[in-house]
N, C-alpha and C positions, 0 to 999 in steps of 0.2 A: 527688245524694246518695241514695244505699239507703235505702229507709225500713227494711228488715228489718237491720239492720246498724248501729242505733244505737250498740251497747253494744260494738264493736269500732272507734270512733270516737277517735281520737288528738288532743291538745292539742297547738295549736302557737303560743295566744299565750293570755294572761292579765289582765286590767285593768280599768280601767271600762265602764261600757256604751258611753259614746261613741268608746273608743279599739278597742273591741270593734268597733262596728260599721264604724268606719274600713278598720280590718284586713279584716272580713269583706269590705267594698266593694273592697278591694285584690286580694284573694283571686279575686274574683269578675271582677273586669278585668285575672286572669292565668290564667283558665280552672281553679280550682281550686274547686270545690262547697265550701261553707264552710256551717256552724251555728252558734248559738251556745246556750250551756249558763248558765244564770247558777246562785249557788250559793247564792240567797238570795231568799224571796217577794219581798222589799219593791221587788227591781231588776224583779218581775213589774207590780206592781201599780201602781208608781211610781218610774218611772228618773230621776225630778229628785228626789228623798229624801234624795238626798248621802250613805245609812246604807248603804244595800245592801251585800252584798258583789263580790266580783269576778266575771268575766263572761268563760268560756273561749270560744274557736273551736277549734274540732271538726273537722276533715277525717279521707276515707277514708287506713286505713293506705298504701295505694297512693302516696298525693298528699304522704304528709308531708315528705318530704326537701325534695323542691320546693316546697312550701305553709310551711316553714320560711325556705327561702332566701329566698323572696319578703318575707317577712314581715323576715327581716334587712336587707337591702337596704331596704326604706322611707325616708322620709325622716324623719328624727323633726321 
C-alpha cells in the first residue's frame, strides 16, 4: 500500500469490524494490499461496543477488479 495515495483508495467491501478484518485477511492471502477505514471513533477506541459504525477495506485503484472478485468468491 502507498502511503502517499491514501485518498485515491477505492472500497470494495463494507461491514463490521470482524467481517472487515476477515476480508482484509482474504485480500492479503490473494496478494492484494488491503486497509481498513472505519467510519466511526467508537470502532477506534472499542471494536466490542456493538455501536460503531461500519468498517470499509480500501485497495489501490490498480487491485480493484481483482480485490472485488476475490472478495465475491468468499465463502460466506
Amino acid at each position: 500500500m502507498r502511503a502517499n495515495d491514501y485518498d485515491s483508495l477505492v472500497e470494495v467491501f463494507r461491514g463490521d469490524l470482524w467481517e472487515a478484518e476477515l476480508v482484509k485477511g482474504l485480500l492479503a492471502s490473494a496478494g492484494v494490499d488491503a486497509m481498513l477505514k472505519d467510519e466511526s471513533l467508537s470502532v477506534v477506541t472499542s471494536p466490542y461496543a456493538g455501536m460503531g459504525g461500519s468498517v470499509r477495506v480500501m485497495v489501490n485503484p490498480e487491485e480493484e477488479v481483482y480485490a472485488k472478485k476475490v472478495v465475491a468468491e468468499r465463502k460466506p
